[in-house]
C-alpha positions, 0 to 999 in steps of 0.5 A, spaced: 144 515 319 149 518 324 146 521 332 150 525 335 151 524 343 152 531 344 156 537 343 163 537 339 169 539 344 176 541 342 181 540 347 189 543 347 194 543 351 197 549 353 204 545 354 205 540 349 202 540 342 196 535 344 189 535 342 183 532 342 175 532 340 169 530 344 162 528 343 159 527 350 155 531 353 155 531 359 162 535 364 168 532 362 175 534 362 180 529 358 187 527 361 194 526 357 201 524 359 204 531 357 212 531 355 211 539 356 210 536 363 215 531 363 210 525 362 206 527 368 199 526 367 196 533 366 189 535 363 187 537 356 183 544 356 178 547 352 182 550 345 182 557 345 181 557 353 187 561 356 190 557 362 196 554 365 197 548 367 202 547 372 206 540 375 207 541 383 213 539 385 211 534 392 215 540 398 215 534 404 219 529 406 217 522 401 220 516 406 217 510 405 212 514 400 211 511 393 209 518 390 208 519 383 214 522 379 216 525 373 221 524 367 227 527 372 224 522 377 222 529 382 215 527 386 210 532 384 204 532 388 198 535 383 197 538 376 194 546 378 190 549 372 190 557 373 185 561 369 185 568 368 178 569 372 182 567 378 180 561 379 184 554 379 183 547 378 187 541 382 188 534 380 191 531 386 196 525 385 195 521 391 201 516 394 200 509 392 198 505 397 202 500 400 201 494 405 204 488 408 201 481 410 
């Protein structure tokens, strides 16, 4: 006998051909390394959901910075969501954490 955890979610990508299917029942959001946005991590949304999904390009000097970059090699600072209703989701992509002995 097969228990279902929650309910069934489909998920798309609005710039790729990307899809997937959940069972969880609490909030989640699923991730893929989107081609449309040249390899960038980017989330999947809810198929049927209307959205944008952008990558934003890191505008301040880089220096020592290990920045996350696309497939260009171009820094890109977060991954914004925009809905019709107005408002926006950010996935920040922080610097990686460098240190010395």
């Amino acid at each position: 006998m097969a228990v279902v955890v929650g309910a069934v979610r489909h998920w798309a990508c609005p710039n790729c051909k990307a899809t997937a299917v959940t069972r969880e029942a609490r909030p989640h959001t699923r991730f893929h390394a989107c081609p449309g946005l040249k390899g960038i991590t980017a989330p999947l949304v809810e198929a049927g959901v209307r959205v944008r999904v952008t990558a934003q390009e890191r505008e301040d000097y880089v220096g020592n910075a290990i920045p996350h970059t696309n497939q260009d090699g171009r820094p890109i600072m977060a991954v914004r969501t925009d809905y019709p209703d107005g408002h926006n989701d950010l996935a920040v992509l922080a610097p990686t954490a460098t240190g010395e002995r």
